[in-house]
C-alpha positions as CSV (number, residue, x, y, z in Angstrom):
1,X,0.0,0.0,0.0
2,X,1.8,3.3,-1.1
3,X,2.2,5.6,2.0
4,X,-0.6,8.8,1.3
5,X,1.1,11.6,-0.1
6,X,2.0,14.4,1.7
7,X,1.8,18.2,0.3
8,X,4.2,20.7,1.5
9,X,2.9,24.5,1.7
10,X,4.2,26.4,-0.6
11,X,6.5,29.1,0.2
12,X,5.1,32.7,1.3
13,X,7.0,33.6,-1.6
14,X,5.4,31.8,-4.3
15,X,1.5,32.0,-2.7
16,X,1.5,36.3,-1.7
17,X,4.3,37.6,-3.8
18,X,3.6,40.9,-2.9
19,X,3.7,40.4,0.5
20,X,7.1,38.4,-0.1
21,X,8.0,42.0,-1.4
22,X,6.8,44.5,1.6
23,X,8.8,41.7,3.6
24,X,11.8,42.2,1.9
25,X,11.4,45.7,1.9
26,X,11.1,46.2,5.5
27,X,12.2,43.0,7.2
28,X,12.6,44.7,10.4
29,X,9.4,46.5,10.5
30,X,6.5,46.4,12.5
31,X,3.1,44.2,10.6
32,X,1.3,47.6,10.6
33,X,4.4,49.2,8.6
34,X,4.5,46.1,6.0
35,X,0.3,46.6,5.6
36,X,1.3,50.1,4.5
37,X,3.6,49.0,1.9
38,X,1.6,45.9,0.7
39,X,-1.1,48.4,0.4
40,X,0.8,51.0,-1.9
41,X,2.2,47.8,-3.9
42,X,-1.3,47.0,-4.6
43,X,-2.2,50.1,-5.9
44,X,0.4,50.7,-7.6
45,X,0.3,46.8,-9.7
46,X,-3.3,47.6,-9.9
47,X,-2.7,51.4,-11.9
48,X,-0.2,48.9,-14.2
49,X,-2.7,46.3,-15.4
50,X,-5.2,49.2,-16.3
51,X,-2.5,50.9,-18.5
52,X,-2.0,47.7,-20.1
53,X,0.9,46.0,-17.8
54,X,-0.4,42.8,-17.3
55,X,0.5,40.4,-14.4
56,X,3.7,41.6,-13.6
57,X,6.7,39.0,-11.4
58,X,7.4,39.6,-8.3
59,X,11.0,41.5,-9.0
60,X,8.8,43.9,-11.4
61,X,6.3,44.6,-9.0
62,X,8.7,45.1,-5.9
63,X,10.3,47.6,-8.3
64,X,7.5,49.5,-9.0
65,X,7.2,49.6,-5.5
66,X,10.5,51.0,-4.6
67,X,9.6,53.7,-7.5
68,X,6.6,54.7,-5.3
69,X,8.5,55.1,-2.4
70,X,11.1,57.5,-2.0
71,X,14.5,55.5,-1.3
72,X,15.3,57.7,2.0
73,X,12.0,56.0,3.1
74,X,13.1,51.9,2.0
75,X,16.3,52.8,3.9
76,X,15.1,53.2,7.4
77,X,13.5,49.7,6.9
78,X,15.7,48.9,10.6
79,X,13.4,51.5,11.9
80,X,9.8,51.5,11.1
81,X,8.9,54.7,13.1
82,X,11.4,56.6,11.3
83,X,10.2,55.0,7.8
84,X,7.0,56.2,8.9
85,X,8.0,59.7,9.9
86,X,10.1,59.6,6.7
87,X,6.9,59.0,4.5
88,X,4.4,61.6,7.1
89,X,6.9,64.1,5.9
90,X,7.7,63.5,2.2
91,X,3.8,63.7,2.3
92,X,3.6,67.2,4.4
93,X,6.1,68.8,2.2
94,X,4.2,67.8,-1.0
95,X,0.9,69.5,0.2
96,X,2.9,72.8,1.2
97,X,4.3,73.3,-1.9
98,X,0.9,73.0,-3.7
99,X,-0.5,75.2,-1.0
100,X,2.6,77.6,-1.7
101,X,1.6,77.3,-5.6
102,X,-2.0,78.0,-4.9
103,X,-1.2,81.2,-3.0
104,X,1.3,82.7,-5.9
105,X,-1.3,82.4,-8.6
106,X,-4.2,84.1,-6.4
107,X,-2.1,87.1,-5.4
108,X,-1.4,86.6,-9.8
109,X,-5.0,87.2,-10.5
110,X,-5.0,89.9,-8.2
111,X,-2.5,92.1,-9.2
112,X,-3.8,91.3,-12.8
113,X,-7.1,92.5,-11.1
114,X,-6.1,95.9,-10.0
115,X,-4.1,96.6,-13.3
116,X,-7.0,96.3,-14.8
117,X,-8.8,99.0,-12.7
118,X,-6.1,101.4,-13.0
119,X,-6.1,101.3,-16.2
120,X,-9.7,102.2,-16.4
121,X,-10.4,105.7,-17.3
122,X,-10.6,108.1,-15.0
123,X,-11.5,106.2,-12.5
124,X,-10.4,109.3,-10.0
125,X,-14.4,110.5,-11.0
126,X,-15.8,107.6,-9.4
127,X,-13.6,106.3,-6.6
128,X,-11.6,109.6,-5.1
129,X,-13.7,111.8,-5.4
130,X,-17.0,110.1,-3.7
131,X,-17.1,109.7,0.1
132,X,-18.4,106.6,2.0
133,X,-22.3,106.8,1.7
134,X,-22.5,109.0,-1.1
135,X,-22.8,108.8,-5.1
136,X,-20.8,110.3,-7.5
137,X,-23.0,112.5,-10.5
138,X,-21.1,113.2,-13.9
139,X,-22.3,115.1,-16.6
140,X,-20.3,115.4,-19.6
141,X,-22.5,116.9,-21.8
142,X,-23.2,120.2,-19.2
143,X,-19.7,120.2,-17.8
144,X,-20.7,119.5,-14.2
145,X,-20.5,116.7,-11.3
146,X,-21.8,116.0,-7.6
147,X,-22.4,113.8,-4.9
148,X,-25.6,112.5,-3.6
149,X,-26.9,110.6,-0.5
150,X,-27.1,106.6,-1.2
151,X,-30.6,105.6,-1.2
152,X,-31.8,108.4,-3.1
153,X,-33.4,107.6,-6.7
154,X,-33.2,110.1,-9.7
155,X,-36.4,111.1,-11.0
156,X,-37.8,113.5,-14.0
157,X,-39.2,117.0,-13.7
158,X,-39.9,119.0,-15.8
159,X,-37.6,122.0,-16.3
160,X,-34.6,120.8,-14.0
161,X,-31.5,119.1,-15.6
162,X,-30.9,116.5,-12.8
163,X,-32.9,115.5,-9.7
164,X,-32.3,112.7,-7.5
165,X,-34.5,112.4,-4.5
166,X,-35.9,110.5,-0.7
167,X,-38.4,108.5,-1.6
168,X,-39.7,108.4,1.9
169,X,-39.0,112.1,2.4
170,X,-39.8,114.1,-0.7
171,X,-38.5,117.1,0.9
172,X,-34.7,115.7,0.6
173,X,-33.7,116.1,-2.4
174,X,-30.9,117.8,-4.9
175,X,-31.5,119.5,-8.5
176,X,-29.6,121.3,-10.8
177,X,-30.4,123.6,-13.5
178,X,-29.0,125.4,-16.1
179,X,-30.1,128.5,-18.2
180,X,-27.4,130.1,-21.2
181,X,-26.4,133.3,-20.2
182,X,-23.8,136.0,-21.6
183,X,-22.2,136.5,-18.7
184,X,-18.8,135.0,-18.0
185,X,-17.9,135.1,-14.0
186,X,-21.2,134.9,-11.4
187,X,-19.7,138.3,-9.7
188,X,-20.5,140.5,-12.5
189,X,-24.4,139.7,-11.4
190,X,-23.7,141.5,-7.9
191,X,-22.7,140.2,-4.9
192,X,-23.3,136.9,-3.2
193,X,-26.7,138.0,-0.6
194,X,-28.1,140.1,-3.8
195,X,-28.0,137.5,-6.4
196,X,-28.8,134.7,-3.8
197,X,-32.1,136.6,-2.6
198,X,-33.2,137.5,-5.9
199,X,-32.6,133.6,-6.8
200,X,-34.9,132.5,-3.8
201,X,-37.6,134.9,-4.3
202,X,-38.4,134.3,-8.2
203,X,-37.2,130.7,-9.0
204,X,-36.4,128.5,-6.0
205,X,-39.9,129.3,-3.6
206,X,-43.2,129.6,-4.6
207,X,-44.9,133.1,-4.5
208,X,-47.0,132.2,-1.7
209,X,-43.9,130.8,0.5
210,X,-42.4,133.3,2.9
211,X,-38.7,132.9,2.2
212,X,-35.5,134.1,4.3
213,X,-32.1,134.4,3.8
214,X,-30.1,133.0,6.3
215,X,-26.5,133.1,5.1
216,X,-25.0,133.8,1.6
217,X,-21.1,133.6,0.6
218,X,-18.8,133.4,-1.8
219,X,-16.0,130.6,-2.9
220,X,-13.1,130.4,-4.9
221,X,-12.8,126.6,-6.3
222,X,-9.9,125.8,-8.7
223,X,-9.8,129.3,-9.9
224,X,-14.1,129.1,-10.4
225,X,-16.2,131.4,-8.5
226,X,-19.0,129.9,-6.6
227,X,-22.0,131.5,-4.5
228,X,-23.3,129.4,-2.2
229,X,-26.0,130.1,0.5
230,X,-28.4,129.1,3.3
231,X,-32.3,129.7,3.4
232,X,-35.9,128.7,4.7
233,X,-39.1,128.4,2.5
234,X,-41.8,128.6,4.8
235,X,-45.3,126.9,3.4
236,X,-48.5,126.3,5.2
237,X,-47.7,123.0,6.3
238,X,-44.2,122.7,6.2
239,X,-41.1,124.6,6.0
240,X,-38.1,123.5,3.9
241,X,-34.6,124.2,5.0
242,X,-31.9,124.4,2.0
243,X,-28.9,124.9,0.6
244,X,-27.6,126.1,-2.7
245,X,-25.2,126.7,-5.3
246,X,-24.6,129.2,-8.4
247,X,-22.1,129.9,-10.7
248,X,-21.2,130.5,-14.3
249,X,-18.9,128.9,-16.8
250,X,-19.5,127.3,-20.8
251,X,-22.1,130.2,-21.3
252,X,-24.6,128.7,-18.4
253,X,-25.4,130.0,-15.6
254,X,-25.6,127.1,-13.2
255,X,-28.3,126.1,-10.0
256,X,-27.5,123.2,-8.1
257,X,-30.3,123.4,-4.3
258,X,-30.6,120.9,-1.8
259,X,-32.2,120.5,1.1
260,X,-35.0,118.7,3.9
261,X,-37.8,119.4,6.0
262,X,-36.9,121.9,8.9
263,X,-38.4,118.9,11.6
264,X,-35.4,116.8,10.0
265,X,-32.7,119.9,8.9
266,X,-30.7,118.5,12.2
267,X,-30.3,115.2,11.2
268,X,-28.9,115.6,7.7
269,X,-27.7,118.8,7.2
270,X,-24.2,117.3,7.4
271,X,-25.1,115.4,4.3
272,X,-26.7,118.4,2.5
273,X,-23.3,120.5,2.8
274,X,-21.6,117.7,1.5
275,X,-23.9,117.8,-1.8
276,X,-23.4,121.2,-1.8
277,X,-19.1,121.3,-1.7
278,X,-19.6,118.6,-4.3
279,X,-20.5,120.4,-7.0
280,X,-17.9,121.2,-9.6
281,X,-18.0,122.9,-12.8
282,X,-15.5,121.7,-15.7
283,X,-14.9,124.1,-18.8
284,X,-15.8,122.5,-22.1
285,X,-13.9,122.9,-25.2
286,X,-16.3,124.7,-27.6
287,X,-15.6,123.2,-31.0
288,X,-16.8,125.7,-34.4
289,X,-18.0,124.2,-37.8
290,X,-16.2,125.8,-40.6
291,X,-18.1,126.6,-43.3
């Protein structure tokens, strides 16, 4: 009778060649140290066969391993806590310079950014000159500009150039008119409380209002005279307190007024000046057809 056969395991080598590879690669190191490697051995036979590899032998696949792992880290195999510290920071410094990479092209696309709004024009018009709760007011065509409170809304009437008003309070408001006139410099009309009184009477109040003049001025500006002055308009049931400006320049005699209820004059007057030292006047080059 033949004596049963007997089978002999085969070597770890032969049955888990990757394995047989993370040993080799770390023969001192801890079980949880030779998972990690197995484990990147894996993944990395695995990306091969999808590209086309194939089954690879164990010498290829342990040196696609070693190409994984950065050869500092195979050389501490004698100490797995310092292979593992080795790989914690091969990882850490990969993610910093990526983080480092990141940061360079933002602060890129913002200096590319402001370029491109300094190189917008005149952007001094819209971003200098207007103060923090205010709007700036350009008008090109009439050779004037001006802030106004944020919050109010523009709206047509008949006869005034530019009015931008409360909508909750109709009595704060700004306008600006112009009328051509032959005159070249505002002081040839008279002085500041004349012209400013006159103004008040027959354009700015109604007949029926009882008007006063509180304070009337004059101001140099960038070599432009300016009036400017301060007055009530008393009505039945209400009384408007104002402020306004007048000048001449591009063969127009300029109006900008603005102002609020009396019950509120306290509250935003600070705004009203502010309208009110806004207003510029910029000469326009007259051009002539030749005939």
């Amino acid at each position: 009778m033949a004596a049963p056969s007997t089978s002999t395991p085969a070597p770890a080598s032969s049955a888990f060649p990757l394995a047989a590879a993370a040993a080799a690669c770390f023969p001192r190191a801890s079980s949880s140290t030779r998972a990690l490697a197995l484990a990147l051995a894996l993944a990395e036979r695995h990306r091969l066969s999808e590209v086309g590899g194939g089954d690879r032998s164990v010498a290829a696949g342990r040196r696609s391993f070693q190409g994984l792992i950065p050869a500092h880290v195979l050389s501490a195999g004698d100490d797995a806590e310092g292979a593992m510290q080795s790989l914690r920071w091969e990882l850490s410094s990969r993610s910093i310079k990526r983080e480092a990479e990141e940061r360079s092209r933002r602060r890129m696309l913002l200096a590319a950014g402001a370029a491109m709004f300094l190189s917008w024009p005149n952007p001094a018009a819209y971003a200098a000159e207007a103060k923090k709760g205010f709007l700036p007011v350009t008008d090109k065509k009439d050779g004037y500009s001006f802030l106004y409170p944020f919050g109010w809304q523009e709206v047509v009437v008949q006869g005034q150039d530019k009015v931008y008003k409360d909508v909750i309070e109709p009595l704060e408001s700004v306008s600006v008119n112009t009328i051509p006139t032959s005159k070249q410099d505002i002081r040839e009309l008279g002085p500041p409380d004349q012209v400013a009184e006159a103004l008040i009477r027959k354009v700015l109040a109604a007949p029926t209002q009882k008007t006063k003049l509180i304070e009337a001025k004059e101001n140099d500006v960038d070599g432009r005279t300016y009036y400017t002055f301060e007055f009530t308009a008393q009505a039945p049931n209400f009384t408007r307190h104002a402020l306004g400006a007048i000048a001449i320049a591009n063969g127009k005699f300029y109006t900008l007024t603005t102002g609020a209820n009396e019950r509120r004059w306290e509250k935003i007057k600070d705004r009203l000046h502010t309208v009110v030292d806004s207003f510029k006047i910029e000469a326009r080059e007259v051009r002539f057809n030749a005939h």
